[in-house]
PDB file of N, CA, C and O in Angstrom:
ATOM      1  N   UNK A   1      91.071 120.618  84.394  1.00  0.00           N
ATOM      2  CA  UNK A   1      90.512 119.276  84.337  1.00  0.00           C
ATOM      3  C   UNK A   1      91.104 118.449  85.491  1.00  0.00           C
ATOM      4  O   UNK A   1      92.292 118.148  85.611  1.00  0.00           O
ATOM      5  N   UNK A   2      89.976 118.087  86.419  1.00  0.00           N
ATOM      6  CA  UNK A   2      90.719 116.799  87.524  1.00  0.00           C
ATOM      7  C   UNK A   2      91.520 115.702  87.057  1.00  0.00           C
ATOM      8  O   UNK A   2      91.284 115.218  85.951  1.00  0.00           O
ATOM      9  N   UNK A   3      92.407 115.278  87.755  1.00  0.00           N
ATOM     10  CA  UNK A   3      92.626 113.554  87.531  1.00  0.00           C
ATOM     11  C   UNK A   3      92.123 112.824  88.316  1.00  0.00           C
ATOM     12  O   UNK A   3      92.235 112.892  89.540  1.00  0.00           O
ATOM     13  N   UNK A   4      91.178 111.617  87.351  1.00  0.00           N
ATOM     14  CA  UNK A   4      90.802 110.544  88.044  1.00  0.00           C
ATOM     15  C   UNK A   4      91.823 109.822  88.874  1.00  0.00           C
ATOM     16  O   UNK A   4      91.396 109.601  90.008  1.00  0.00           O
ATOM     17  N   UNK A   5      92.619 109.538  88.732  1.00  0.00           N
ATOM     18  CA  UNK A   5      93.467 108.878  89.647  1.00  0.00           C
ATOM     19  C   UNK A   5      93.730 109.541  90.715  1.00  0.00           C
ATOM     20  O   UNK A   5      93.517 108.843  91.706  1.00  0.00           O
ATOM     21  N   UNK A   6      94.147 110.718  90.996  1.00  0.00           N
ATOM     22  CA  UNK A   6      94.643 111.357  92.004  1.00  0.00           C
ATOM     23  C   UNK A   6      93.258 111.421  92.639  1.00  0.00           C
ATOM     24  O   UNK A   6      93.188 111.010  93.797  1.00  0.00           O
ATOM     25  N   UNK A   7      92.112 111.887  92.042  1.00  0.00           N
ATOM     26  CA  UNK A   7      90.469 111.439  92.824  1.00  0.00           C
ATOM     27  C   UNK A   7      90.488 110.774  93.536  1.00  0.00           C
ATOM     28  O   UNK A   7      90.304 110.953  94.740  1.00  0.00           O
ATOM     29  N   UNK A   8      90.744 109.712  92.914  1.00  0.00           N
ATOM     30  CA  UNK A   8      90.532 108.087  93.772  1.00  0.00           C
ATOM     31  C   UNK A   8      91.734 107.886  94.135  1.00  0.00           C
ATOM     32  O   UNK A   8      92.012 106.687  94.174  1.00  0.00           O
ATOM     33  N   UNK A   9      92.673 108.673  94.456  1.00  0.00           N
ATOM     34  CA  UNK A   9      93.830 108.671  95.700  1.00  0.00           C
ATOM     35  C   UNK A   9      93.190 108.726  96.775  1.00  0.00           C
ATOM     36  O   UNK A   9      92.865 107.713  97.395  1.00  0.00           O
ATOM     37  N   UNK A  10      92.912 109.939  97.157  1.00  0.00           N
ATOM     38  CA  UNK A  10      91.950 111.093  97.966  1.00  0.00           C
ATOM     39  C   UNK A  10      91.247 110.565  98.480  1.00  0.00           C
ATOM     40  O   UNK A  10      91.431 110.380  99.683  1.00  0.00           O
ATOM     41  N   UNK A  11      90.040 110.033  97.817  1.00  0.00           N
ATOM     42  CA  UNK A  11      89.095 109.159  98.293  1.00  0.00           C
ATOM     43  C   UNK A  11      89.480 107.855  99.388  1.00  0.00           C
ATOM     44  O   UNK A  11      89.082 107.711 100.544  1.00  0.00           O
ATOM     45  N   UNK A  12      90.259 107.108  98.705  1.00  0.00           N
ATOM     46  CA  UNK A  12      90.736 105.928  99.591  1.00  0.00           C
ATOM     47  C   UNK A  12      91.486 106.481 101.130  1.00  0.00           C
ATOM     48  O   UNK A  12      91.195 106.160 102.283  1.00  0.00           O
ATOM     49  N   UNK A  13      92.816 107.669 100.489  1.00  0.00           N
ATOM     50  CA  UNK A  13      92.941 107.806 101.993  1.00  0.00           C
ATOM     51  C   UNK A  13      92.388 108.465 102.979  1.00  0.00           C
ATOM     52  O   UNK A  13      92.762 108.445 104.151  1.00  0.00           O
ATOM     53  N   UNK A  14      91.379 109.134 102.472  1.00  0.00           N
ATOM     54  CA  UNK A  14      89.645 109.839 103.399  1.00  0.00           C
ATOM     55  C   UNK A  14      89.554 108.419 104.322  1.00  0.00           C
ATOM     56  O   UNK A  14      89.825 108.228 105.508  1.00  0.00           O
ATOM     57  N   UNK A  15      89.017 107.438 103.188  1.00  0.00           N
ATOM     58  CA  UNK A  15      88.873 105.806 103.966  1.00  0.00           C
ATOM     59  C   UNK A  15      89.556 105.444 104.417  1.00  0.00           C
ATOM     60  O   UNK A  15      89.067 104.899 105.406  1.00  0.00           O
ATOM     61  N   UNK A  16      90.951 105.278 104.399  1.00  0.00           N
ATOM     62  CA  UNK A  16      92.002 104.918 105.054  1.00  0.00           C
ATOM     63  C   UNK A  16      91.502 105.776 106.426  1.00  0.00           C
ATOM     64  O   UNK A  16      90.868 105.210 107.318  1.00  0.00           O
ATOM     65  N   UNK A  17      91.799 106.952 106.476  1.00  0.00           N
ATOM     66  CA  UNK A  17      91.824 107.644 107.952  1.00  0.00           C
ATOM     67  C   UNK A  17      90.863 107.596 109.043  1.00  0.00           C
ATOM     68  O   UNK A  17      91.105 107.649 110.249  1.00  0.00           O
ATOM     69  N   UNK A  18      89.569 107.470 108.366  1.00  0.00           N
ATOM     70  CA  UNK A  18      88.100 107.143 108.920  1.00  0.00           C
ATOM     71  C   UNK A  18      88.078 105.891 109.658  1.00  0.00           C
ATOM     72  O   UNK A  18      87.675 105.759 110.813  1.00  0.00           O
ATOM     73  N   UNK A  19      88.670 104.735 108.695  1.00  0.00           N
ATOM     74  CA  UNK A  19      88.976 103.193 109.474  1.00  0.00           C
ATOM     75  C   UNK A  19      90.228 103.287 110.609  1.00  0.00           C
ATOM     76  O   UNK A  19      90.025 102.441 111.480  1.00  0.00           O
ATOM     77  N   UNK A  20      91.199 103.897 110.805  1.00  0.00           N
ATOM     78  CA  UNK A  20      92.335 104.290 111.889  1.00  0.00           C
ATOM     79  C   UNK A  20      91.722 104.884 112.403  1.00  0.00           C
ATOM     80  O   UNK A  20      91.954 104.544 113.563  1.00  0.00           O
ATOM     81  N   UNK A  21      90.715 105.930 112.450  1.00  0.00           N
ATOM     82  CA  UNK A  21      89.615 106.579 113.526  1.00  0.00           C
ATOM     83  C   UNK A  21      88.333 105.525 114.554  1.00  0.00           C
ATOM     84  O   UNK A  21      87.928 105.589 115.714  1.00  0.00           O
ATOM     85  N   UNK A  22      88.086 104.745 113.538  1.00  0.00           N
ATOM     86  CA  UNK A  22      87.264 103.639 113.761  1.00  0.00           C
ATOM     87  C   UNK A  22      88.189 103.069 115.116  1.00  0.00           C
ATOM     88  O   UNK A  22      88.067 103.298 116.319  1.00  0.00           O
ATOM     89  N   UNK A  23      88.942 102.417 114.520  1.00  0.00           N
ATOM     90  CA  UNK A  23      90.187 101.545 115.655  1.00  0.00           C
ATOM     91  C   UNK A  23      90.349 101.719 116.820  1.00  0.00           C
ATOM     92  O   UNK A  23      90.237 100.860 117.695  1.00  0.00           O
ATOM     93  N   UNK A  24      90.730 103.244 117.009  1.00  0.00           N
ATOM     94  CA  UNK A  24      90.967 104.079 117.663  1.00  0.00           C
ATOM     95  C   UNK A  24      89.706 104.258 118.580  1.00  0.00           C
ATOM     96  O   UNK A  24      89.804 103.785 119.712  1.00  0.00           O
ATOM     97  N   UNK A  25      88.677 104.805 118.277  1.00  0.00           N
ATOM     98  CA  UNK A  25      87.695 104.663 118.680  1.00  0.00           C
ATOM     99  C   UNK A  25      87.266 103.303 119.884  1.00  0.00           C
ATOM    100  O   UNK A  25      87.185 103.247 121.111  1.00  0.00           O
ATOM    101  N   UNK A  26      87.019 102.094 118.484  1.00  0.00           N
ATOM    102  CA  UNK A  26      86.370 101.276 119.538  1.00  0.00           C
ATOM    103  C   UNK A  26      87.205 100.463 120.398  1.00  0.00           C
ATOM    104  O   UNK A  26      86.568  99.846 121.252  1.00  0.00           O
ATOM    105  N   UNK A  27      88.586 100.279 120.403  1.00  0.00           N
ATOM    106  CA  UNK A  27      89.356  99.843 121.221  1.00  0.00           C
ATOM    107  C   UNK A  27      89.727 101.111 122.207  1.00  0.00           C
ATOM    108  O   UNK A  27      90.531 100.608 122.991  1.00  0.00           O
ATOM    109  N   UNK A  28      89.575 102.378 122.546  1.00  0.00           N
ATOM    110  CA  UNK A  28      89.441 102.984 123.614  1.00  0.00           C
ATOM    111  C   UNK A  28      88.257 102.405 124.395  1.00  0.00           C
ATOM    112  O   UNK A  28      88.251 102.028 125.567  1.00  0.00           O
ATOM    113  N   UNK A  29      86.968 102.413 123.252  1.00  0.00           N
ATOM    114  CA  UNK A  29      85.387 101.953 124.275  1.00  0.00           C
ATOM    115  C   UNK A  29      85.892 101.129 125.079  1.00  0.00           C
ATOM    116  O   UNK A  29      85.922 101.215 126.306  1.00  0.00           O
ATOM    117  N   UNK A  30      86.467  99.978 124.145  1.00  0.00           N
ATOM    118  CA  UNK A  30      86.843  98.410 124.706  1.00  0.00           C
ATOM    119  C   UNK A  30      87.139  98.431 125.906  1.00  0.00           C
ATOM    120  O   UNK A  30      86.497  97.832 126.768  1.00  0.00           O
ATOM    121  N   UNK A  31      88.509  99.372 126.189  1.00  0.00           N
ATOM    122  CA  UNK A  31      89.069  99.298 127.517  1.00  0.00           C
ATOM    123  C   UNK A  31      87.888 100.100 128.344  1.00  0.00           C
ATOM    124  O   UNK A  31      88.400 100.313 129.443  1.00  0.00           O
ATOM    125  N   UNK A  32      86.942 100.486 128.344  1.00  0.00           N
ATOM    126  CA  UNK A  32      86.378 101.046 129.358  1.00  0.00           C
ATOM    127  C   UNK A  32      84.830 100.418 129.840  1.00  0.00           C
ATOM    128  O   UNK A  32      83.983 100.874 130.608  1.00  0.00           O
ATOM    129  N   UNK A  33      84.882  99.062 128.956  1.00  0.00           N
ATOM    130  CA  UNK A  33      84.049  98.436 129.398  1.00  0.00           C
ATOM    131  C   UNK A  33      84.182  96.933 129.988  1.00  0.00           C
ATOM    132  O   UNK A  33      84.771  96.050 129.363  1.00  0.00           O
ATOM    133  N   UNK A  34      83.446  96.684 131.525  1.00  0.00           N
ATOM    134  CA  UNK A  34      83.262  95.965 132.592  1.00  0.00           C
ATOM    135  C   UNK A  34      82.631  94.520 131.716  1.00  0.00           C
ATOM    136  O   UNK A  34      83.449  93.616 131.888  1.00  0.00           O
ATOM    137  N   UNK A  35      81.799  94.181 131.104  1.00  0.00           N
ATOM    138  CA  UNK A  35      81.175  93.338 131.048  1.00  0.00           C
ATOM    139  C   UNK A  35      81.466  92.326 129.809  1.00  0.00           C
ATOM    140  O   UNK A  35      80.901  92.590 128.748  1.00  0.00           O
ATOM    141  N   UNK A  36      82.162  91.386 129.863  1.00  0.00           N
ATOM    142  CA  UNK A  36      83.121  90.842 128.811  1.00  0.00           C
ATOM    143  C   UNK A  36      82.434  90.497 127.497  1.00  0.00           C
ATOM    144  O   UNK A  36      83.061  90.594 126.443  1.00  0.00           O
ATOM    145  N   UNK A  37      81.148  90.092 127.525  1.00  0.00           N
ATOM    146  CA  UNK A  37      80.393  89.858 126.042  1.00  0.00           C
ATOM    147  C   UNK A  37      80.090  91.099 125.321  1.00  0.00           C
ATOM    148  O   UNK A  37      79.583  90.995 124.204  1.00  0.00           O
ATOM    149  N   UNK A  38      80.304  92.109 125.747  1.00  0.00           N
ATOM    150  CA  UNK A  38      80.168  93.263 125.692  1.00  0.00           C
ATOM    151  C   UNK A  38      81.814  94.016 125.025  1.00  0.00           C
ATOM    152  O   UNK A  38      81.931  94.503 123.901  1.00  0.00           O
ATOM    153  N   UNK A  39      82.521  93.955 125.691  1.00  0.00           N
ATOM    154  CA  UNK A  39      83.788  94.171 125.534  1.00  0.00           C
ATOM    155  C   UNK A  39      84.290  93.281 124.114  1.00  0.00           C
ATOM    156  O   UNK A  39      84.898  93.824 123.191  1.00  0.00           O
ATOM    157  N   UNK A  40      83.913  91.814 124.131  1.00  0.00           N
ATOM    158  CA  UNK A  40      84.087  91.415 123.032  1.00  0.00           C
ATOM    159  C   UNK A  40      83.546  91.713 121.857  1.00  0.00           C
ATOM    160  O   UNK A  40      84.187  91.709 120.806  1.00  0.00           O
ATOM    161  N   UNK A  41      82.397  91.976 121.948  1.00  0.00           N
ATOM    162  CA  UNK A  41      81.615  92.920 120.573  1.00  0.00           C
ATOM    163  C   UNK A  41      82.712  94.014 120.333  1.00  0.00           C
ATOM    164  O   UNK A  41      83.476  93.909 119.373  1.00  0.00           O
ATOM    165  N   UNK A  42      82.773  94.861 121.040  1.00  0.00           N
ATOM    166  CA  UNK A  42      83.254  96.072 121.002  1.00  0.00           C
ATOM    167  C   UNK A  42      84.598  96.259 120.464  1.00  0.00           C
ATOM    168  O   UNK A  42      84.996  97.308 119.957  1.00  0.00           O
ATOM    169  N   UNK A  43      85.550  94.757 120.654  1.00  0.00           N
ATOM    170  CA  UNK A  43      86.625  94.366 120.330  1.00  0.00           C
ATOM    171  C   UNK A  43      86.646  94.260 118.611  1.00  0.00           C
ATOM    172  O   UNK A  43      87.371  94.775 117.761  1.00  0.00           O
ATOM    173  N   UNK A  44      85.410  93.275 118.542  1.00  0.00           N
ATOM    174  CA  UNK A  44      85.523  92.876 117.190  1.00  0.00           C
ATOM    175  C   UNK A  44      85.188  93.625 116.479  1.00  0.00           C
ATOM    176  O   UNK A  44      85.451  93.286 115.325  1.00  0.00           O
ATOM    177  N   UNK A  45      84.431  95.067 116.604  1.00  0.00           N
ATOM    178  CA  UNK A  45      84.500  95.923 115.986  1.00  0.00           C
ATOM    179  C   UNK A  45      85.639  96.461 115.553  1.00  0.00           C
ATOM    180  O   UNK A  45      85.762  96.646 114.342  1.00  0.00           O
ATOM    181  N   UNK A  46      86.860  96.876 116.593  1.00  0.00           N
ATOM    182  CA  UNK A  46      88.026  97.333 115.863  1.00  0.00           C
ATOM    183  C   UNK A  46      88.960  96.311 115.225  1.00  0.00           C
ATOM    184  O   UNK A  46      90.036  96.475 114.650  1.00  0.00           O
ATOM    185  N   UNK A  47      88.283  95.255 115.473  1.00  0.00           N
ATOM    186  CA  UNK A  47      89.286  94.381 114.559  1.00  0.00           C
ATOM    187  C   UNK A  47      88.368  94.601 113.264  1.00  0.00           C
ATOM    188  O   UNK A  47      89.199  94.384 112.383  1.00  0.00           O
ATOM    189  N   UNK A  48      87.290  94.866 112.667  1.00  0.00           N
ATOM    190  CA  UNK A  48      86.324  94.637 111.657  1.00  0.00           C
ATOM    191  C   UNK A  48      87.486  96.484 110.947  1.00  0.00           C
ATOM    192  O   UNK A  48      88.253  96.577 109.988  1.00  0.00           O
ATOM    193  N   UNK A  49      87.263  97.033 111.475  1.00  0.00           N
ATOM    194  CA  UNK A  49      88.017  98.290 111.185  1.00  0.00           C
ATOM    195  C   UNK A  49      89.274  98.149 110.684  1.00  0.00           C
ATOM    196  O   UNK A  49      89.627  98.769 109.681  1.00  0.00           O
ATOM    197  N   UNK A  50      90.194  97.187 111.440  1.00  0.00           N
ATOM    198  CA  UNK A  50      91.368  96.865 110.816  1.00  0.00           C
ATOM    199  C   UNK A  50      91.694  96.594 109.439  1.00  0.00           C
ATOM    200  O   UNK A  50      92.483  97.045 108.608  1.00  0.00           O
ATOM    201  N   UNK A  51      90.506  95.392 109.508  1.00  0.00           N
ATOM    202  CA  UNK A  51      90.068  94.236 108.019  1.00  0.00           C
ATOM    203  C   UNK A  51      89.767  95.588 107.193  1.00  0.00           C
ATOM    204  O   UNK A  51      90.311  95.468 106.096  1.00  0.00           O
ATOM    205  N   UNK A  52      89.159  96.731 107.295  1.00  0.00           N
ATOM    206  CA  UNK A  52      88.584  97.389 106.301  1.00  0.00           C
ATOM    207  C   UNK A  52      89.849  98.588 105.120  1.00  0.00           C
ATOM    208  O   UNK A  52      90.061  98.856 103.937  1.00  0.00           O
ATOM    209  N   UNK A  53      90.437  98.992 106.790  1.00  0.00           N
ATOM    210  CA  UNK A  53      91.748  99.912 106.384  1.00  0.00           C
ATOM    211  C   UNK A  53      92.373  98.886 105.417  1.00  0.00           C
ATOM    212  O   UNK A  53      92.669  99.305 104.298  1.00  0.00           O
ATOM    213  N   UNK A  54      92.608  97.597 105.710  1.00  0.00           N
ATOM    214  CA  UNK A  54      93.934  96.618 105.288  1.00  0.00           C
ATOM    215  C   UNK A  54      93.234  96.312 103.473  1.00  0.00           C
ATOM    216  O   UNK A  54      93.880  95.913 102.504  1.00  0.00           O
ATOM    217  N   UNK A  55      91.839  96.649 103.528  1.00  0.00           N
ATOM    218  CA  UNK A  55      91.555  95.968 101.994  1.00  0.00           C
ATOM    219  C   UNK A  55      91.697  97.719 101.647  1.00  0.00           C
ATOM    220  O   UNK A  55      92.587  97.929 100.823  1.00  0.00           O
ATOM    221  N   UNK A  56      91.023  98.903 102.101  1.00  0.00           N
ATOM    222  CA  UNK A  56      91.643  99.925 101.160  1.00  0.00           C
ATOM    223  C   UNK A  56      92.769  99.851 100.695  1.00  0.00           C
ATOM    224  O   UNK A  56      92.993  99.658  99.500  1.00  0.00           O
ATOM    225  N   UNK A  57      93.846 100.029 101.785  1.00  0.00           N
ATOM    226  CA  UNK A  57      95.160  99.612 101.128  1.00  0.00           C
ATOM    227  C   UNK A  57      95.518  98.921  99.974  1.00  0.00           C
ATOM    228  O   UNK A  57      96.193  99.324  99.027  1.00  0.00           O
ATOM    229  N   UNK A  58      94.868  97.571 100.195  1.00  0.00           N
ATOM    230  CA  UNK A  58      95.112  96.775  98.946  1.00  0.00           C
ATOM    231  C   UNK A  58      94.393  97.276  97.947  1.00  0.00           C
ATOM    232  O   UNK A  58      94.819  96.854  96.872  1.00  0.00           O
ATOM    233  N   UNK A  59      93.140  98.269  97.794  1.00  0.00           N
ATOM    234  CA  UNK A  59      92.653  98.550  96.792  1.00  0.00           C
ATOM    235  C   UNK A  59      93.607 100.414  96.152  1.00  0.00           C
ATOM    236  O   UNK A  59      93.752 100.714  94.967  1.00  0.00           O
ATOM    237  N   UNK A  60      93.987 101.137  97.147  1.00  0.00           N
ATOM    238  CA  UNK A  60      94.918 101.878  97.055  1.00  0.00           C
ATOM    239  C   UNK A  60      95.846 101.220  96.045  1.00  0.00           C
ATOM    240  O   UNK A  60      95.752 101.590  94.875  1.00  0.00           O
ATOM    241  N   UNK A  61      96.653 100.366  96.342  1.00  0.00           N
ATOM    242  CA  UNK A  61      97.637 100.037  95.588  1.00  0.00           C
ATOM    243  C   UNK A  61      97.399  99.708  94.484  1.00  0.00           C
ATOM    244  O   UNK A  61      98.111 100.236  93.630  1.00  0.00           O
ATOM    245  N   UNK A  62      96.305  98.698  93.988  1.00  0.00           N
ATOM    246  CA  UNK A  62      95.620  98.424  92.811  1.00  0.00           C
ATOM    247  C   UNK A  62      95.070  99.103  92.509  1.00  0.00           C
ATOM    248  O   UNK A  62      94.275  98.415  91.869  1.00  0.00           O
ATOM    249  N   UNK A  63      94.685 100.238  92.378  1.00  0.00           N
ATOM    250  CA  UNK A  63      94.130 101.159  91.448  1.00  0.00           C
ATOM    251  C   UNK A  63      94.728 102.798  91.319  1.00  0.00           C
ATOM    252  O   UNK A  63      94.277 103.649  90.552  1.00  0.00           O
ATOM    253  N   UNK A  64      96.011 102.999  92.416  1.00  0.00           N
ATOM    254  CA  UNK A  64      96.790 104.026  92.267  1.00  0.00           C
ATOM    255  C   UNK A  64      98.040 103.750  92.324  1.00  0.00           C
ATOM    256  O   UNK A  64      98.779 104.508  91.695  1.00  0.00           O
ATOM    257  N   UNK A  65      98.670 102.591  93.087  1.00  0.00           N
ATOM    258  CA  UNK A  65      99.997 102.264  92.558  1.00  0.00           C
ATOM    259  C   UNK A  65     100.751 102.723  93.954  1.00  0.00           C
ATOM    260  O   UNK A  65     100.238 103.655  94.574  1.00  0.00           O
ATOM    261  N   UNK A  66     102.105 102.026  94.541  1.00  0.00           N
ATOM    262  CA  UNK A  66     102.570 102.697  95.929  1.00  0.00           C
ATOM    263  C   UNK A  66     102.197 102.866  96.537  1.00  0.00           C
ATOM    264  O   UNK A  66     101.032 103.246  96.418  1.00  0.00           O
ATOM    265  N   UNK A  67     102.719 102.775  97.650  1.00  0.00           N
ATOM    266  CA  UNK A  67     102.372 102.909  99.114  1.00  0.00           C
ATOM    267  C   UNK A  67     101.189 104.156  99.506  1.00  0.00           C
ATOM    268  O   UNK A  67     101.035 105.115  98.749  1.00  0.00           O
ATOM    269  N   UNK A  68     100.612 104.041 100.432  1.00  0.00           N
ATOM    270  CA  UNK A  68      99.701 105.163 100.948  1.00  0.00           C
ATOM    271  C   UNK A  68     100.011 105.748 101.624  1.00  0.00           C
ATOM    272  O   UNK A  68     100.044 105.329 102.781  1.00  0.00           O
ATOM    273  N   UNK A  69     100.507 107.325 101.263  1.00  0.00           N
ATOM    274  CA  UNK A  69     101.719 108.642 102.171  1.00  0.00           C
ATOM    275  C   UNK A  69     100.710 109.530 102.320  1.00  0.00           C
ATOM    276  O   UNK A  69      99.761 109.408 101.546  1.00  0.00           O
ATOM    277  N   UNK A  70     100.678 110.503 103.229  1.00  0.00           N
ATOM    278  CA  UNK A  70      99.839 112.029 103.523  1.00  0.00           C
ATOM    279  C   UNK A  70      98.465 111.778 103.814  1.00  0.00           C
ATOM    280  O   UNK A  70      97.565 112.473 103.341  1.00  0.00           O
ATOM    281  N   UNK A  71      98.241 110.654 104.700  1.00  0.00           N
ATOM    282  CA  UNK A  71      96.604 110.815 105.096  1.00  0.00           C
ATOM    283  C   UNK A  71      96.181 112.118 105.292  1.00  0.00           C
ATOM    284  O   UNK A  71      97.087 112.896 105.592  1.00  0.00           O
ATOM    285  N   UNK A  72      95.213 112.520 105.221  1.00  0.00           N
ATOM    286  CA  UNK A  72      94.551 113.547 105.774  1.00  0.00           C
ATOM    287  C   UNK A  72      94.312 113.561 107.533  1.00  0.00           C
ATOM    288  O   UNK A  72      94.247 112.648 108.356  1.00  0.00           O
ATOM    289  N   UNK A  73      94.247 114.625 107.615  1.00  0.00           N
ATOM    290  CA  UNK A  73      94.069 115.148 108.955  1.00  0.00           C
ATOM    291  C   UNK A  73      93.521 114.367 109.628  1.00  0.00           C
ATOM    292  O   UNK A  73      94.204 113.647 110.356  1.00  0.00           O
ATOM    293  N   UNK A  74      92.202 114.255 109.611  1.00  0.00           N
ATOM    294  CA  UNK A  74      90.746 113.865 109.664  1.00  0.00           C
ATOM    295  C   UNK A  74      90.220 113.062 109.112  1.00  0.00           C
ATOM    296  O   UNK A  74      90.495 113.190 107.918  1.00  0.00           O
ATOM    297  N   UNK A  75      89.388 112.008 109.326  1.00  0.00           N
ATOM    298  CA  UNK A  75      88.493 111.566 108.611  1.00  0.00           C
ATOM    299  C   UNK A  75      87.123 112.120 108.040  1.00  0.00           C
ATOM    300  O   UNK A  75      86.934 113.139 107.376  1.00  0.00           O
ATOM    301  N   UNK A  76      86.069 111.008 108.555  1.00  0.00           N
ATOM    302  CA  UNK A  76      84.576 111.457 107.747  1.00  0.00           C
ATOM    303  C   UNK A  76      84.277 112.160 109.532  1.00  0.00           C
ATOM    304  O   UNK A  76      83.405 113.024 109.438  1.00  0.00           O
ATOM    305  N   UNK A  77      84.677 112.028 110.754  1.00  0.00           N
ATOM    306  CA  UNK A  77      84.682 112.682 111.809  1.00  0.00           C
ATOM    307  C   UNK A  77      83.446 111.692 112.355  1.00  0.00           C
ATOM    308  O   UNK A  77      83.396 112.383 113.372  1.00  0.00           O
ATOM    309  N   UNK A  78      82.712 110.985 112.518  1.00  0.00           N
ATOM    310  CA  UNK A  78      81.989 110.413 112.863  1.00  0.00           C
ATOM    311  C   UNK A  78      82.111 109.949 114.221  1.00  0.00           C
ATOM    312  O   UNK A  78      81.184 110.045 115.024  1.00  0.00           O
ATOM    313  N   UNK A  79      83.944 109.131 114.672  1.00  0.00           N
ATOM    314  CA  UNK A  79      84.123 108.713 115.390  1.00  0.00           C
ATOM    315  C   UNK A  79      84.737 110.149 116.796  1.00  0.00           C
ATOM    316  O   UNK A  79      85.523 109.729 117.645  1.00  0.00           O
ATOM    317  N   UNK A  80      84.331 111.612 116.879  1.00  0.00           N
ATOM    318  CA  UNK A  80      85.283 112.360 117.261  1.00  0.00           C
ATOM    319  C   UNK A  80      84.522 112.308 119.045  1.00  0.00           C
ATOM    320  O   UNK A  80      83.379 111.925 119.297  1.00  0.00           O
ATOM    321  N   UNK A  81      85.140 112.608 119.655  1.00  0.00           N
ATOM    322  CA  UNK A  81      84.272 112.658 121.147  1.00  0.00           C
ATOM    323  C   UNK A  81      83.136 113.986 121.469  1.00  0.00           C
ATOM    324  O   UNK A  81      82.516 114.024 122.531  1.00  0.00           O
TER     325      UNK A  81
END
């Protein structure tokens, strides 16, 4: 029999790692783009990524308790080159 909790460990830090992939991601784009309204989109995307990791966390903690240890490898891979 699974545990729900340890489920929805799993789950969140899948999300956790996917949003640090996100970050990662669009603040590399960032630096490689010339055209500043452009760059600023691209910015606020990894800040939108930040905001997202920072509420898993808070939902991590509220619904499994302690800190968030052993991300996974990988994320959902979406962001990979």
């Amino acid at each position: 029999m699974s545990d729900p909790k340890n489920e929805i460990a799993e789950l969140i830090k899948f999300g956790i790692k996917t949003e640090i992939e996100g970050q990662n991601f669009y603040s590399t784009l960032a630096q490689k783009i010339v055209h500043p309204d452009a760059r600023k989109k691209i910015e606020q995307l990894a800040h939108d990524e930040m905001n997202h990791e920072r509420r898993l966390r808070t939902l991590y903690v509220k619904c499994v308790g302690g800190e968030v240890t052993d991300l996974p490898s990988q994320g959902l891979g979406v962001f990979k080159d």
